[in-house]
C-alpha positions in Angstrom: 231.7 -215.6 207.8 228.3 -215.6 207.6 227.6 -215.9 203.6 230.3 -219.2 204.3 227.5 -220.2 206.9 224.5 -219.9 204.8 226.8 -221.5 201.3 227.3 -224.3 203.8 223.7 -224.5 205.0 222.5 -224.6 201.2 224.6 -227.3 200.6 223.3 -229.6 203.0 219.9 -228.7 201.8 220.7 -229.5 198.5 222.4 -232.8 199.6 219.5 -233.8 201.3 217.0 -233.7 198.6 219.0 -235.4 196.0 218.4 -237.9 198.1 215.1 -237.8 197.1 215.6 -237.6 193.2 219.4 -238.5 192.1 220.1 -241.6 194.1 217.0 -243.7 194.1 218.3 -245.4 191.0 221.7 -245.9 192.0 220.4 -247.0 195.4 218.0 -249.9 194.2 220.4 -251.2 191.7 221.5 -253.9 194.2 218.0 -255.3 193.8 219.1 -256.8 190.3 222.3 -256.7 190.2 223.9 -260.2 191.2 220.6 -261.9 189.5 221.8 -260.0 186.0 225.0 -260.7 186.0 225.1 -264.4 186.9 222.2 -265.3 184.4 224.4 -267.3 182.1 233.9 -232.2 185.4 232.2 -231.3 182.3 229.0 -229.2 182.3 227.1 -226.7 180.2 226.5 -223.3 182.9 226.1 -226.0 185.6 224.2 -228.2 182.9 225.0 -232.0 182.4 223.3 -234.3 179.9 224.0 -235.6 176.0 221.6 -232.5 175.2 223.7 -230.3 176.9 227.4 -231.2 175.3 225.9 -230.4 172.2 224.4 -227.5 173.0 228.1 -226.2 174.4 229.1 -228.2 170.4 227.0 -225.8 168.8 227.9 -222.3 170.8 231.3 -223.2 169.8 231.1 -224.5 166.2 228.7 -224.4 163.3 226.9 -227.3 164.2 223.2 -226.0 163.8 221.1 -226.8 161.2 218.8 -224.1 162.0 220.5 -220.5 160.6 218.7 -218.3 163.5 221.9 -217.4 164.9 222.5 -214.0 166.2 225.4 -212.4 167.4 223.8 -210.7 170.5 223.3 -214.2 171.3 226.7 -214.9 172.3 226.7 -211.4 174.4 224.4 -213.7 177.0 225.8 -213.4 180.2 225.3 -217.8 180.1 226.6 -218.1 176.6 230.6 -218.4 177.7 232.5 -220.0 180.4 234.5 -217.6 181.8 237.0 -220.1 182.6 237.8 -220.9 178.9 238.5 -218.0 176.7 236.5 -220.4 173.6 236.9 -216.7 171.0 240.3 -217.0 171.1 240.8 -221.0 169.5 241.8 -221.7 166.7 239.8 -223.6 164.6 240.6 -227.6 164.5 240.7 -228.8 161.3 238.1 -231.2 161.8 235.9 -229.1 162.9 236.5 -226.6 160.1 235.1 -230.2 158.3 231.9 -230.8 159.8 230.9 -227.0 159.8 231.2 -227.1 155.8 229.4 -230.2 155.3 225.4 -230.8 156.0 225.5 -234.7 156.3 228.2 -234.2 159.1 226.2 -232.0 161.2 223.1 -234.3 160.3 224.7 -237.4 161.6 225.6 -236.0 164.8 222.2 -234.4 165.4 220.7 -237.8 164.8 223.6 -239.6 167.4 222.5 -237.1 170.3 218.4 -237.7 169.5 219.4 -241.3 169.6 221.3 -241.0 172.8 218.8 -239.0 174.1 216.4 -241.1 173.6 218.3 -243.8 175.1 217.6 -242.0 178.3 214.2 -241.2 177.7 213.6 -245.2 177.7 215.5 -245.4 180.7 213.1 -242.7 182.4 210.3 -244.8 181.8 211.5 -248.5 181.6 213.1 -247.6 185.3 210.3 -247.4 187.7 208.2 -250.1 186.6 210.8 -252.5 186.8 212.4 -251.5 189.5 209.0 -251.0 191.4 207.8 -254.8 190.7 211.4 -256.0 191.7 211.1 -254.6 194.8 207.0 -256.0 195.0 208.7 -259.9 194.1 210.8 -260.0 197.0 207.6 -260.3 198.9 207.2 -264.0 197.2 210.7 -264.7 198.7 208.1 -265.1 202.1 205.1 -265.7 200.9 205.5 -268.6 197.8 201.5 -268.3 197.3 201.4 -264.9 196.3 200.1 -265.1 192.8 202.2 -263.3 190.1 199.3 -260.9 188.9 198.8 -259.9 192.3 202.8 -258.5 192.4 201.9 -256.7 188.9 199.0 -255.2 190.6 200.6 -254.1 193.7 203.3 -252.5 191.1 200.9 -250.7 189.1 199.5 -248.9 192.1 202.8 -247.8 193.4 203.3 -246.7 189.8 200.7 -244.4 189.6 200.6 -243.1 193.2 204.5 -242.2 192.4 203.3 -240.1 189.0 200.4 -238.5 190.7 202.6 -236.6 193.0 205.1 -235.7 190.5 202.7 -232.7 190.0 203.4 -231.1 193.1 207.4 -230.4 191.8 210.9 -231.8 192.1 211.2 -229.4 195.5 208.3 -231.2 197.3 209.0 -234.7 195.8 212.5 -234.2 196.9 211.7 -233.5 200.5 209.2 -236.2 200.3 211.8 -239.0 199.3 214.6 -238.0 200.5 214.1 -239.7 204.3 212.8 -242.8 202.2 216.6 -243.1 200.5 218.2 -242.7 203.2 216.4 -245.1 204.9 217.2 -247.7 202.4 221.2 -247.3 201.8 221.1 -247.2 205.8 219.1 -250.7 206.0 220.9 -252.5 202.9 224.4 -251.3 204.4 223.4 -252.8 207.9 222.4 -255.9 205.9 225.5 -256.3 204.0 227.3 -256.0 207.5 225.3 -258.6 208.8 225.7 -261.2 205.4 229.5 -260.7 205.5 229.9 -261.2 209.3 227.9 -264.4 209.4 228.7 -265.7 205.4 232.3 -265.2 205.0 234.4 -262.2 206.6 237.2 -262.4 204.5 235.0 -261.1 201.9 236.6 -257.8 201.6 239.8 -259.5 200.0 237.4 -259.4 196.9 238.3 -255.4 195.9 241.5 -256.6 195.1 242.3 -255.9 191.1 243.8 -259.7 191.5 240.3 -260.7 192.0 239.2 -259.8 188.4 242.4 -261.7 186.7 241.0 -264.9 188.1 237.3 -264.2 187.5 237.9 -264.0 183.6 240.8 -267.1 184.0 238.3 -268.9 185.4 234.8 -268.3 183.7 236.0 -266.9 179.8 233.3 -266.8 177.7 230.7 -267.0 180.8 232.7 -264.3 182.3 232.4 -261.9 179.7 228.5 -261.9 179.2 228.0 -261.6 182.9 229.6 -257.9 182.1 225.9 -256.6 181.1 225.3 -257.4 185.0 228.0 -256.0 186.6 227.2 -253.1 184.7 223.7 -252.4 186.2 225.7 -251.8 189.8 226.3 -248.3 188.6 222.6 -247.8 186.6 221.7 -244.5 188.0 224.8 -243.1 188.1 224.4 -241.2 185.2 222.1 -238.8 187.0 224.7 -237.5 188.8 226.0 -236.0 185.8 222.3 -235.3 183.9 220.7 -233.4 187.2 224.0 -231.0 187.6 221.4 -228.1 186.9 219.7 -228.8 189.5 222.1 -229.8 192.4 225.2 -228.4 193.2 228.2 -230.6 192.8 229.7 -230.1 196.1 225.9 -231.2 197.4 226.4 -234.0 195.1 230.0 -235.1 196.8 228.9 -234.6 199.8 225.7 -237.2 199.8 227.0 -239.5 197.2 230.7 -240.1 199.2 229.2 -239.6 202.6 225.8 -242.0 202.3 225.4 -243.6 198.9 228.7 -245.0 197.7 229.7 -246.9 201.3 226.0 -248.3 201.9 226.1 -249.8 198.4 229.8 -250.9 198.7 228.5 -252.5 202.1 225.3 -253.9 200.6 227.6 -255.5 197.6 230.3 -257.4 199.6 227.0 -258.5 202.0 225.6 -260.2 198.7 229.4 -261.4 197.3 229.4 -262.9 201.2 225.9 -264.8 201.1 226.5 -265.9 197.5 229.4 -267.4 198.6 227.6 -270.1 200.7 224.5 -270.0 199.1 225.1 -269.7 195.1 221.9 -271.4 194.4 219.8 -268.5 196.0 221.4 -266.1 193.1 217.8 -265.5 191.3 216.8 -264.3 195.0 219.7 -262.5 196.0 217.6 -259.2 194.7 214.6 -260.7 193.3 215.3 -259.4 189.5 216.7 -257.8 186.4 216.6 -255.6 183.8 218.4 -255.7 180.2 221.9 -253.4 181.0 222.2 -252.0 177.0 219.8 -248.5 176.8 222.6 -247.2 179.8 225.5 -248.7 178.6 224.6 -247.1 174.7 224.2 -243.9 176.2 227.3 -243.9 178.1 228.7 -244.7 174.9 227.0 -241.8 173.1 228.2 -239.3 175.8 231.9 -240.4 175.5 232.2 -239.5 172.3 230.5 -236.2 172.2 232.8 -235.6 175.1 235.8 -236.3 173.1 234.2 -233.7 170.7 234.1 -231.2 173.0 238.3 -232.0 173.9 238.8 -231.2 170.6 236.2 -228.2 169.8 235.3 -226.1 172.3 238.4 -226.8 175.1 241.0 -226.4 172.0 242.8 -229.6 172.7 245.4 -231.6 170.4 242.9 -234.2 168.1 245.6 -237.0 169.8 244.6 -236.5 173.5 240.6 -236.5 172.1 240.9 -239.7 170.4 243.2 -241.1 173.5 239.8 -240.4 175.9 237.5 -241.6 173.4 240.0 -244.9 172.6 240.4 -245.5 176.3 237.0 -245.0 178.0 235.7 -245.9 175.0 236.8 -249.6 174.8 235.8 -250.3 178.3 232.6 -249.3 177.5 232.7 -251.3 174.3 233.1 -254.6 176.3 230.5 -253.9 178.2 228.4 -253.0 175.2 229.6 -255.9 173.5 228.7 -258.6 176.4 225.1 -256.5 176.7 223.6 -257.5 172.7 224.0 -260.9 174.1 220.9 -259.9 175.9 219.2 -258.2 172.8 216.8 -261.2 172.4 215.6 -261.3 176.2 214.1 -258.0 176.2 217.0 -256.0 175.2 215.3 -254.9 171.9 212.8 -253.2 173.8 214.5 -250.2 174.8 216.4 -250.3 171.5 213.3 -250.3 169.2 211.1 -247.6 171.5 215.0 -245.2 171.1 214.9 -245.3 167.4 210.6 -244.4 167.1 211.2 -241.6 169.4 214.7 -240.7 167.4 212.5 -240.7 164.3 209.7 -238.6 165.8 211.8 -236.2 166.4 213.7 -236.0 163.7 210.8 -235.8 161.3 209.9 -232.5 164.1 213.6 -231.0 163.2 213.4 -231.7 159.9 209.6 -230.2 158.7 210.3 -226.7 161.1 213.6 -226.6 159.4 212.3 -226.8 155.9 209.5 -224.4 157.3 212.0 -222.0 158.8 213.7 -222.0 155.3 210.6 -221.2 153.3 209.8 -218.6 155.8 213.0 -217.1 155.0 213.1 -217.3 151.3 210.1 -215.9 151.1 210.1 -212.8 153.3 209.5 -209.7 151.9 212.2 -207.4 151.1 213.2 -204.0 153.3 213.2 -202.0 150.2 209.9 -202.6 149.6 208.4 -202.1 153.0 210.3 -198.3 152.4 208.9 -197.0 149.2 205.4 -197.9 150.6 205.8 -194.8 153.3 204.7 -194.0 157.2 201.4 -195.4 155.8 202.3 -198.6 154.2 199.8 -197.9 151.5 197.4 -198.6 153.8 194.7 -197.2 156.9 196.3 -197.4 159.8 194.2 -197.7 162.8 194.1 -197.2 166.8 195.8 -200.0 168.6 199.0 -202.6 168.5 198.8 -205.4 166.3 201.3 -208.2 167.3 202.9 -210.2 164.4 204.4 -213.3 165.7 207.4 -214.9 163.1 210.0 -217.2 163.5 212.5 -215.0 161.5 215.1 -212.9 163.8 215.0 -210.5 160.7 212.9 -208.9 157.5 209.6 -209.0 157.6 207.6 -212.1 157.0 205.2 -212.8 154.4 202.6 -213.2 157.3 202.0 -209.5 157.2 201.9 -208.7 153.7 199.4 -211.8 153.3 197.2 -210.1 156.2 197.8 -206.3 154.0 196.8 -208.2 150.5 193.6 -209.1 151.9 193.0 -206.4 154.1 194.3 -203.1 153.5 194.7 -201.6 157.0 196.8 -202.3 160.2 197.6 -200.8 163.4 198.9 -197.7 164.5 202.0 -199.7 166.2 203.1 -203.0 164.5 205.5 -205.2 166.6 207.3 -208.5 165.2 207.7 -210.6 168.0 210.2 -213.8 167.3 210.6 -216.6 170.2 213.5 -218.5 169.7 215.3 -220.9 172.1 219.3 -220.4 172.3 222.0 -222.8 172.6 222.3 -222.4 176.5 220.1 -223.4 179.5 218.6 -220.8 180.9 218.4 -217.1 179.8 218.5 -214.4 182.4 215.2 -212.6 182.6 216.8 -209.0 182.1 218.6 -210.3 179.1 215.5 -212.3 177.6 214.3 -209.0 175.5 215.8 -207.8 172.6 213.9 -205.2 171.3 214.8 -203.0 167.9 213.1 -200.7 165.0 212.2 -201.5 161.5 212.6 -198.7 159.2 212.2 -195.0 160.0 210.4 -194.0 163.0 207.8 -192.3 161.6 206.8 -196.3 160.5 206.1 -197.1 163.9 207.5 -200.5 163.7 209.4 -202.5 166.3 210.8 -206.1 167.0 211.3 -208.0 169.5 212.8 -211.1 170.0 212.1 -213.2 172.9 215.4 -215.0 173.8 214.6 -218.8 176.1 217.1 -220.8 176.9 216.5 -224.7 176.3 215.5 -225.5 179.8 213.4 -222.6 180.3 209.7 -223.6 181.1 207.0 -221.4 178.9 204.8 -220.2 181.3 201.3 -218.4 180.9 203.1 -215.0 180.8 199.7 -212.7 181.7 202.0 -209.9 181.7 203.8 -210.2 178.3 202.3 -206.9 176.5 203.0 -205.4 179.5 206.9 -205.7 179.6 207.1 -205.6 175.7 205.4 -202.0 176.1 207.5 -201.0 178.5 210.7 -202.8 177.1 209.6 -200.8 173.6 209.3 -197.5 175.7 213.0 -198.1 177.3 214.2 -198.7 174.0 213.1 -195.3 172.7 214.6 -193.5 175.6 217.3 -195.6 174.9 217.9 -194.6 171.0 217.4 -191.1 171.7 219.5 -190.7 174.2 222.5 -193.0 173.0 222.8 -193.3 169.5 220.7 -190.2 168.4 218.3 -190.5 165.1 218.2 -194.1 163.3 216.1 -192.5 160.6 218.0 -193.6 157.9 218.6 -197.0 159.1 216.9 -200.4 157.1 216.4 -202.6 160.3 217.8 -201.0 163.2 219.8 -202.3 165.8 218.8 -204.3 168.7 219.7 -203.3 172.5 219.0 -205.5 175.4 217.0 -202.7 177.4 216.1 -204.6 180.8 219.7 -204.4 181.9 218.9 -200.6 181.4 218.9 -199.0 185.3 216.1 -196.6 184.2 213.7 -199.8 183.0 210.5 -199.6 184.6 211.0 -195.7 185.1 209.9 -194.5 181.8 206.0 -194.8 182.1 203.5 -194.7 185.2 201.6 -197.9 185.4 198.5 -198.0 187.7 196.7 -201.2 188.3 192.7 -201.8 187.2 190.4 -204.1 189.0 190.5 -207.6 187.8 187.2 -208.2 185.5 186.9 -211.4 188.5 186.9 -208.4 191.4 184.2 -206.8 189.8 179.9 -207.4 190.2 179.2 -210.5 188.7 175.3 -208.3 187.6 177.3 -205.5 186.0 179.6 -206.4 183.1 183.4 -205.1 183.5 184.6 -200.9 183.2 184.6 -200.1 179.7 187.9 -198.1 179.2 188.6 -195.2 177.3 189.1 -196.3 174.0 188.5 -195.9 170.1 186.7 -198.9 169.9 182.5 -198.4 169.6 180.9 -198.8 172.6 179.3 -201.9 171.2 182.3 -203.4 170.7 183.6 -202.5 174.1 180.6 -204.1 176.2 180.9 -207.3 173.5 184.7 -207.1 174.5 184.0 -206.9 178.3 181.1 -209.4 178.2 183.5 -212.0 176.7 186.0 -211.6 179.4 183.9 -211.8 182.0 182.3 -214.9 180.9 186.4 -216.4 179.3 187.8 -217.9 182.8 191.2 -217.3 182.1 190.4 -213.4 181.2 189.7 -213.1 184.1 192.9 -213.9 185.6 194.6 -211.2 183.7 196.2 -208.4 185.3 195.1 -205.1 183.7 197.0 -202.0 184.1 197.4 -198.6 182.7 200.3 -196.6 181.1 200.8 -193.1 181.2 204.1 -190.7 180.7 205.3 -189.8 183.5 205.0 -186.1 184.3 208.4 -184.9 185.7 210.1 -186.5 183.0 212.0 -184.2 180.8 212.6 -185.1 176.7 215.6 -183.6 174.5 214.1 -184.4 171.8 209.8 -183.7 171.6 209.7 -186.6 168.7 210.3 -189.2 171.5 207.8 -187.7 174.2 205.2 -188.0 170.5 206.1 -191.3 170.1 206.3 -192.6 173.9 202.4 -190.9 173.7 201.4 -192.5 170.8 202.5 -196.3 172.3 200.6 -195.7 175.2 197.3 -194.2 173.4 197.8 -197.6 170.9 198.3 -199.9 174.3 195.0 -198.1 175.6 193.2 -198.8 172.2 194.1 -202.3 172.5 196.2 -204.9 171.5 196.0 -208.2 168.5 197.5 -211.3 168.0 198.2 -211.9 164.3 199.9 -215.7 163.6 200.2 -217.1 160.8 197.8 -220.4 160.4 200.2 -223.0 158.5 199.2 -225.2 155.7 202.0 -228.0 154.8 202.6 -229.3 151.5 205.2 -231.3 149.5 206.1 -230.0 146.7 204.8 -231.8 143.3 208.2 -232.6 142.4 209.4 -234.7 146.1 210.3 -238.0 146.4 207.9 -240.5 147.7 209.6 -240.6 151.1 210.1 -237.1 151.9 205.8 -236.5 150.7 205.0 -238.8 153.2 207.1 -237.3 156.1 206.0 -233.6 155.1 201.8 -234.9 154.6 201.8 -237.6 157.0 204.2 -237.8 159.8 204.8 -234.0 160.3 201.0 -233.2 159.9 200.4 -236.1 162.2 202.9 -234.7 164.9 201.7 -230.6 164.2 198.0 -231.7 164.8 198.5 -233.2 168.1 200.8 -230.5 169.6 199.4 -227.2 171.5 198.2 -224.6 168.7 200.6 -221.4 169.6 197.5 -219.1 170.6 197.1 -221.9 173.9 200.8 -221.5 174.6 200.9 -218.2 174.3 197.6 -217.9 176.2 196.0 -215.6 173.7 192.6 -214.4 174.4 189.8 -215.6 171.6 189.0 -211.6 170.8 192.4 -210.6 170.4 193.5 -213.1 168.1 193.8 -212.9 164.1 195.0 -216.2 162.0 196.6 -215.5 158.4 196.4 -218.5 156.6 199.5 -219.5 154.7 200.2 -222.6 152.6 204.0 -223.9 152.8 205.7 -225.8 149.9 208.3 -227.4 151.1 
């Protein structure tokens, strides 16, 4: 009784800010509506969105241009619906079509960019011109007001609304929320007030007879005024986008209980006024907006839905193409009366959809080509094993860090790095981020940590698994929970699956779900280098390092700002722990003694070419647009938050 009192209690919370962020579209669309018109339960983990049906296309067919797939991937705990038992299908033989051909998958990659991108117009095109529509109805008292003064009174809303998008969609929510409601409350009251005083016997307009005689009457007129009557339900489609973040009972409940009557109310109030007063139309709701960038991507998310029939839900082709065939030819008269409006500013949103489609594009198609060369190229197992524990090469005290994009083998990174300098670390750790096809990864599933070659090589992997809506934060305590995550992993292997000594590239265990993780080693926390005397440079740890290079180290940190935020702690075995086998205590001892030594960043500095031999068009994708678009993005050691000592750069060129 009690959890049903606090599920109900969240539910109302959640009702109440979507308030706030869902419905202000939806709520203001009666402010262009009429003007416009008379001119002349699917989800991905709780996800909705064109981005999300294809990542559910994907986990269920071969749709992915990019081969990192794993098959501890789909042992994610958000990977299947456990509604649909998606293994067991049998493969549709249109499916089985696309998977086999590259200009299939290409096609539908470049529909969902285009469709999302669609919305990404919508996102920006939205406020301003819903913002000044709502500033023009002042002229509707005030016939002086200047025009330039409404555009400046927009542009200050404008940015006072984006400055506080920084304090989060919670706070903004909150914030907004009592502003919404305010709104549908005040239009519905108005629309009660038009159709008592205008024309009562409005409400004899939501009869389906109604529409017969609209289209009798008007024709041709009739049928363009569709790209109006459309923009009654812009907004809606955040219902369906936001899913991951509201509930859908909290959805129902505001949307059936608030939204939907006020805007019903506020709609016949119009229809009643209009009745009497058609010539006041243009000032029914002060303004309008083209219809076509939500109608297209309605359009774009029927069909991938159709898909998804089909594919993942294992349904007959016939009852996909029936849904796409019927919800698809409403929306295609809609569509169709919309390109009427192409040349009054419809082209807009249609010409920014297809630069941002290309951008990204020309994004998916150079790390592709770069994921592919990386791949050809890496260096084979065999030969990483006749070189020996050593490697042919000094190793020395501490944990280098080899950051790749390949989920196996060892790149060409580190043999590039070996060629020019003969020595490495004691403990060498590939570490792969990759993003899966789902939304969010669970953070005791996010590590999946393995062994490359025997374990006298000392060599580990780790791939960091983030789900597509996972926000990549400053993670301060990474090489913390990858040492301890490497440390389960050995108890792990020597306890489970005895001696891998044998093995070429070992397997890979998710150890965080382990109920012994964080029990292995002793961690005690060090004084933060900002805690300490700002006269006396930081406490120089024990370490293999010269003492010179320790108080350079040290200096550095104190002076870095961000160092100084770092939290600093200290592994040791722990002393009532008892080992079967004395080779794992040896090599539990020798992680920590490398962790205390210190630890380096090694990533690979990229330089993209064309090869000699490439067409025109693809030279100037690779040198121009790719290189244009890698040069203006956050260089890996800022995302990663790497500090300046700790960081070594292998060049590489790329012929792609």
């Amino acid at each position: 009784m009690v959890d049903r009192s606090y599920q109900c209690k969240d539910v109302l919370i959640l009702a109440y800010q979507s308030f706030g962020v869902l419905f202000g579209d939806l709520s203001i669309s009666p402010l262009y509506a009429f003007k416009s018109t008379f001119s002349g339960n699917l989800n991905d983990n709780g996800e909705g969105g064109i981005f999300a049906l294809y990542s559910l296309l994907c986990r269920h067919a071969k749709f992915s241009l990019l081969p990192n797939h794993q098959t501890a991937d789909e042992e994610l705990s958000t990977y299947h619906n456990p509604r649909y038992s998606y293994r067991n299908l049998q493969s549709p033989t249109v499916k089985r079509f696309a998977e086999r051909h590259k200009k299939a998958k290409t096609a539908l990659l470049l529909l969902v960019l285009f469709g999302t991108c669609l919305l990404i117009c919508v996102g920006f095109l939205t406020p301003a011109i819903s913002i000044r529509s709502a500033i023009e109805g002042v002229k509707v008292r005030s016939s002086e007001l200047h025009y330039g003064v409404v555009l400046i009174i927009a542009c200050i809303l404008l940015v006072g609304l984006f400055v506080l998008q920084h304090r989060g969609t919670y706070r903004v929510a909150f914030m907004f929320a009592p502003i919404v409601i305010l709104w549908s409350l005040s239009t519905a009251a108005i629309g009660v007030y038009n159709i008592l005083k205008w024309n009562p016997r409005v409400y004899k307009a939501l009869s389906p007879y109604y529409i017969y005689t609209f289209f009798r009457d008007t024709r041709y007129d009739g049928w363009i005024s569709l790209g109006g009557v459309l923009l009654c339900v812009t907004g809606a489609e955040a219902m369906f986008a936001d899913l991951g973040q509201y509930t859908a009972a909290s959805i129902r409940l505001s949307f059936f209980c608030i939204i939907y009557p006020c805007l019903v109310l506020q709609y016949m109030g119009q229809a009643a006024f209009l009745s009497k007063n058609f010539s006041a139309v243009s000032t029914s709701f002060y303004a309008s907006i083209p219809g076509l960038t939500y109608m297209s991507a309605m359009f774009v998310t029927t069909w991938l839905t159709a898909l998804i029939i089909n594919f993942v839900w294992g349904q007959s082709l016939v009852l996909a193409l029936l849904f796409a065939l019927f919800f698809g030819s409403i929306e295609i008269i809609f569509l169709s009366s919309s390109f009427i409006r192409i040349s009054k500013g419809g082209w807009v949103p249609l010409v920014l959809s297809v630069i941002f489609m290309l951008i990204m594009f020309v994004w998916h198609y150079g790390s592709r080509k770069k994921y592919l060369y990386d791949l050809h190229n890496k260096v084979p197992m065999k030969q990483i094993l006749t070189l020996g524990p050593s490697l042919g090469i000094v190793r020395v005290p501490g944990i280098g860090l080899i950051f790749t994009a390949l989920v196996s083998g060892v790149p060409a990174t580190f043999t590039r790095f070996l060629t020019n300098l003969p020595t490495f670390y004691q403990v060498a750790v590939f570490v792969c981020e990759k993003t899966v096809l789902v939304p969010y990864v669970p953070q005791k599933e996010r590590y999946l940590i393995g062994r490359i070659g025997p374990k006298s090589f000392r060599m580990y992997r780790c791939i960091v698994r983030n789900g597509y809506k996972d926000v990549q934060k400053n993670e301060d305590d990474f090489e913390n929970d990858l040492i301890m995550s490497i440390a389960e992993f050995i108890q792990l292997e020597a306890e489970g699956s005895g001696t891998l000594e044998g093995s070429v590239d070992g397997r890979m265990a998710v150890v965080r779900t382990s109920e012994k993780f964080g029990k292995r080693l002793e961690i005690s926390e060090l004084e933060r280098n900002g805690e300490a005397s700002s006269s006396m440079p930081p406490t120089i740890l024990n370490s293999s390092k010269s003492h010179i290079l320790q108080y350079l180290q040290s200096t550095y940190e104190m002076e870095s700002p961000g160092s100084t935020l770092r939290r600093r702690v200290r592994f040791k075995l722990q002393p009532d722990m008892n080992y079967r086998d004395p080779n794992v205590k040896d090599e539990l001892l020798e992680l920590v003694e490398a962790k205390q030594s210190g630890v380096a960043y090694v990533l690979g500095h990229s330089h993209i070419k064309a090869k000699m031999n490439a067409p025109c068009l693809k030279r100037f994708v690779i040198h121009v647009a790719y290189l244009f678009l890698r040069k203006n993005c956050r260089a890996p050691a800022v995302v990663l938050n790497i500090p300046q000592t700790c960081l070594i750069e292998v060049g590489m060129n790329y012929y792609l």
